[in-house]
KOLNU-613020 format. One record per residue (C-alpha): x, y, z. Coordinates in nm, 2 decimals. Layout:
N
R        X        Y        Z
R        X        Y        Z
...
% end
This chain:
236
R        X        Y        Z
R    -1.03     2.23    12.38
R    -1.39     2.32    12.47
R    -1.41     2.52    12.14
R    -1.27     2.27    11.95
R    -1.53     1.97    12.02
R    -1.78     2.20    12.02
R    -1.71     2.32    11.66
R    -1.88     2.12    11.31
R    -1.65     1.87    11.18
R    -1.65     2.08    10.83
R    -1.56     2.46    10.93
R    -1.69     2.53    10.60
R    -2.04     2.48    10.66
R    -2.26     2.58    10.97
R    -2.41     2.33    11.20
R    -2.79     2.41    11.17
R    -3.02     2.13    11.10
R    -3.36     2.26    11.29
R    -3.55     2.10    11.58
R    -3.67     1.76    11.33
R    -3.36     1.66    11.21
R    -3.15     1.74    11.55
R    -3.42     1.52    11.72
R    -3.44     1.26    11.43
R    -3.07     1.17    11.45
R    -3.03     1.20    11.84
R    -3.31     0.89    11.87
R    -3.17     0.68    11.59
R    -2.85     0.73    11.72
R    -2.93     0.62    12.02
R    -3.13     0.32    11.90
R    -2.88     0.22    11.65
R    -2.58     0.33    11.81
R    -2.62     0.20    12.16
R    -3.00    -0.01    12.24
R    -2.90    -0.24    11.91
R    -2.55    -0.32    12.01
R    -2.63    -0.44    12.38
R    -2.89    -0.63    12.27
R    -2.73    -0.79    11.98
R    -2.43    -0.85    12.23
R    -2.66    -1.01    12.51
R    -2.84    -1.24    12.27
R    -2.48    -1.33    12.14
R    -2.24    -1.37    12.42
R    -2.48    -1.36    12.74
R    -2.69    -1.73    12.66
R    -2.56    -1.91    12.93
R    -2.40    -1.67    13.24
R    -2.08    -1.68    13.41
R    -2.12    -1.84    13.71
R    -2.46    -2.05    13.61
R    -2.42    -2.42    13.67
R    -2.51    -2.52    13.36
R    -2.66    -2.74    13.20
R    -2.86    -2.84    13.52
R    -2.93    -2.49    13.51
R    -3.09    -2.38    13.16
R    -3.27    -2.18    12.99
R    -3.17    -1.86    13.21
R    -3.36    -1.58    13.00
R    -3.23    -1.27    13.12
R    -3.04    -1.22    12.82
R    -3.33    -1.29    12.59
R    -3.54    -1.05    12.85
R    -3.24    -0.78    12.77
R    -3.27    -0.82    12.40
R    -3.66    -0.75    12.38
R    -3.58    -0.47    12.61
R    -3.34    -0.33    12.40
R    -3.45    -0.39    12.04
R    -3.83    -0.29    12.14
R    -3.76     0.03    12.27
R    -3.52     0.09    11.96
R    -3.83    -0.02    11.71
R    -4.02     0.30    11.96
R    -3.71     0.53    11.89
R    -3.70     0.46    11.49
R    -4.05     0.52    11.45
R    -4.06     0.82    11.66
R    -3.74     0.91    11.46
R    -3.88     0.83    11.10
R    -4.22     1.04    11.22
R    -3.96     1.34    11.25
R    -3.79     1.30    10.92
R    -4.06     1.30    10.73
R    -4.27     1.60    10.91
R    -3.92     1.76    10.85
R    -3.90     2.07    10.63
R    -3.84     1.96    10.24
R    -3.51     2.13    10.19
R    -3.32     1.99    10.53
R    -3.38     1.64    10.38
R    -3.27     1.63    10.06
R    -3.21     1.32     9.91
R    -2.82     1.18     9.92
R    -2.65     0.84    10.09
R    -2.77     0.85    10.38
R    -3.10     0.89    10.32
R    -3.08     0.58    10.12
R    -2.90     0.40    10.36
R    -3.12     0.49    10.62
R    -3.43     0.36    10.43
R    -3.22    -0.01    10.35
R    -3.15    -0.02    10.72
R    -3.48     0.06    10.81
R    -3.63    -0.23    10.56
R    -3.38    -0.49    10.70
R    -3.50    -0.42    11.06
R    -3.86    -0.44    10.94
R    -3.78    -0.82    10.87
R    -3.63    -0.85    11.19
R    -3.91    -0.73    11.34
R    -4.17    -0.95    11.13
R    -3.93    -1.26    11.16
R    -3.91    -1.30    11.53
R    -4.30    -1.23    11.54
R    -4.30    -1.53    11.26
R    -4.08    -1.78    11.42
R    -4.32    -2.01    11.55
R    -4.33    -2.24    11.89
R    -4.10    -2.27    12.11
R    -4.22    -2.65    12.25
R    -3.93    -2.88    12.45
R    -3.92    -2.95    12.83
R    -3.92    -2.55    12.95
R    -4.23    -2.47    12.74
R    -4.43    -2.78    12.61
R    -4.70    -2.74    12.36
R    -5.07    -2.72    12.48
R    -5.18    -3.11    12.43
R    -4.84    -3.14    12.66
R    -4.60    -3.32    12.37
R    -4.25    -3.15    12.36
R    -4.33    -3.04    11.98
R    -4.20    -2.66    11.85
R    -4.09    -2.47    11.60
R    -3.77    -2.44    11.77
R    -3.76    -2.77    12.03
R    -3.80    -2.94    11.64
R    -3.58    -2.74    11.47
R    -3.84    -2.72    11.18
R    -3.79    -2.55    10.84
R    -4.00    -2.27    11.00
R    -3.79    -2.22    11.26
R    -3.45    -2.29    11.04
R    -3.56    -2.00    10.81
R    -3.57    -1.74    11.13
R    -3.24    -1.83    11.25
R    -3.06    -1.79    10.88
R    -3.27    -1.52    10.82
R    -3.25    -1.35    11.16
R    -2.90    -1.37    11.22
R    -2.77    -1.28    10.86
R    -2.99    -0.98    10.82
R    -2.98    -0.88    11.17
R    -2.56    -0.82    11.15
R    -2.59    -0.67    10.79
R    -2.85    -0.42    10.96
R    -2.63    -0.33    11.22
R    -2.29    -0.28    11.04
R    -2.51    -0.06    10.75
R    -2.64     0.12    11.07
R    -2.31     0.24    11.14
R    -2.23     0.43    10.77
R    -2.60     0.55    10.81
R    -2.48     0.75    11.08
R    -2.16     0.84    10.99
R    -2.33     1.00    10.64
R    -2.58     1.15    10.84
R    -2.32     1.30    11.11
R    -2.16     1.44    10.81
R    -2.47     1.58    10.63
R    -2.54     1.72    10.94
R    -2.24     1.81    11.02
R    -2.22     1.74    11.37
R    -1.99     1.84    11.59
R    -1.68     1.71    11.69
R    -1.73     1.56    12.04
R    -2.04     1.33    11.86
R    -1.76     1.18    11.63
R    -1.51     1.10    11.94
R    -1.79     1.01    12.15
R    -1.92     0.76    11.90
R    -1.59     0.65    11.80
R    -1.51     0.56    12.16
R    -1.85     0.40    12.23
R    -1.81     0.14    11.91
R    -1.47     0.04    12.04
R    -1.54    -0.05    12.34
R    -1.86    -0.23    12.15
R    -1.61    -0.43    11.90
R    -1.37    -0.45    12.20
R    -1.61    -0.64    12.41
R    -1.71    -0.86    12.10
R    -1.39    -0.97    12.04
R    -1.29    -1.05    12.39
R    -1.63    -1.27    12.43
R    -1.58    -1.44    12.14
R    -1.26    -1.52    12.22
R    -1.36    -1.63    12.57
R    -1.60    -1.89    12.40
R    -1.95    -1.70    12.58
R    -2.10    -1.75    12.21
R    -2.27    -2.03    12.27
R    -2.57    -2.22    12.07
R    -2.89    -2.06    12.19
R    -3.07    -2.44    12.15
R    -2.79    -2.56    12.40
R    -2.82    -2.30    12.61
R    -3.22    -2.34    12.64
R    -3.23    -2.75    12.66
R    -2.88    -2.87    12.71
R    -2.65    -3.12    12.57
R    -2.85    -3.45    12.55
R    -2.81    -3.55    12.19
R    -3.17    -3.69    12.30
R    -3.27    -3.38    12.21
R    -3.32    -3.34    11.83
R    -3.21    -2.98    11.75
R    -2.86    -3.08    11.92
R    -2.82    -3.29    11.60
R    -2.75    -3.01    11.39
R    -2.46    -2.83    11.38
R    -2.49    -2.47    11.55
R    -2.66    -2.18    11.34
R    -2.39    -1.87    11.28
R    -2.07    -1.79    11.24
R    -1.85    -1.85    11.56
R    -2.15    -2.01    11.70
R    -2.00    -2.33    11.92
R    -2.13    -2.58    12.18
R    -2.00    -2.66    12.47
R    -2.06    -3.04    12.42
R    -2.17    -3.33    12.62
R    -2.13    -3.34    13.00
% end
């Protein structure tokens, strides 16, 4: 059994991919693979706690603390990572799908990166602007702030599904051996696992809710909720 997860995926071809590109793949797997996952799933499902007497108690920000955490030291990893492949030796990165992949991924966490540095105040009761009024980006729900969430959200999923055939070609370019395969393919089911057992447990809840509550005095409460399977818990 040892022998056999040990051994390439492809008997046909050796396992050899030089110090770089092992490196290279082991740090954007493990940004891509695991750090943006739990952050995307904190930011999703982790808003408002089990357990937190909500809404008198808002605005609890550890999962917005574990989201920086993880997608921070996954922007470290990629760069560290993309430094690698391209200090790699030219013939172990010839060009193919998941080298192109990689680079679309790349470009769409670039705008997640320069969105959330973009999206304005925050303003309302837990953060009010400098001359003291409750005005933000976000408390206001302005066209600013409207154009991060769409664009945030949106681009943020298509990065991370793309993530996932960017390193399944590049497991197979390399090919890697078979305990990566099962380890990953364990790994992302209990990642889609957990997402569907959240969602279904209704933890997906509107991040302007979870900040400021459900007074409809509050003007962002007016809109309906940004995202697909995004819900509020409504007025108490």
């Amino acid at each position: 059994m040892l022998e056999f997860l040990l051994s390439p995926i492809d008997p046909a071809r050796a396992h050899e991919v030089g110090t770089h590109l092992s490196w290279h793949a082991r740090l954007m797997v493990l940004s891509w693979g695991v750090l943006v996952p739990g952050g995307v799933l904190a930011a999703r499902f982790f808003k408002v706690l089990p357990g937190q007497d909500w809404p008198r108690e808002v605005d609890n920000r550890l999962w917005w603390r574990t989201h920086l955490t993880c997608q921070y030291t996954s922007l470290a990893l990629m760069l560290v990572a993309l430094w690698l492949i391209l200090t790699a030796p030219p013939l172990l990165t010839a060009p193919g799908p998941h080298g192109l992949i990689g680079w679309a991924v790349l470009c769409l966490a670039a705008m997640q990166y320069l969105g959330g540095w973009l999206r304005g105040t925050k303003g309302g009761p837990t953060e009010p602007a400098p001359d003291g009024s409750l005005h933000g980006d976000h408390y206001d729900m302005t066209p600013r702030r409207l154009w991060f969430e769409y664009v945030h959200k949106f681009s943020g999923y298509c990065a991370l599904l793309l993530s996932v055939a960017a390193i399944l070609t590049g497991l197979w370019q390399a090919n890697a051996p078979v305990w990566m395969w099962l380890g990953l393919t364990g790994w992302w089911s209990v990642v889609v696992t957990s997402f569907i057992m959240l969602q279904r447990q209704g933890m997906a809840v509107d991040t302007y809710e979870a900040i400021w509550g459900p007074d409809s005095t509050h003007p962002g409460n007016k809109r309906a909720p940004i995202g697909i399977g995004v819900k509020r818990r409504g007025e108490t």
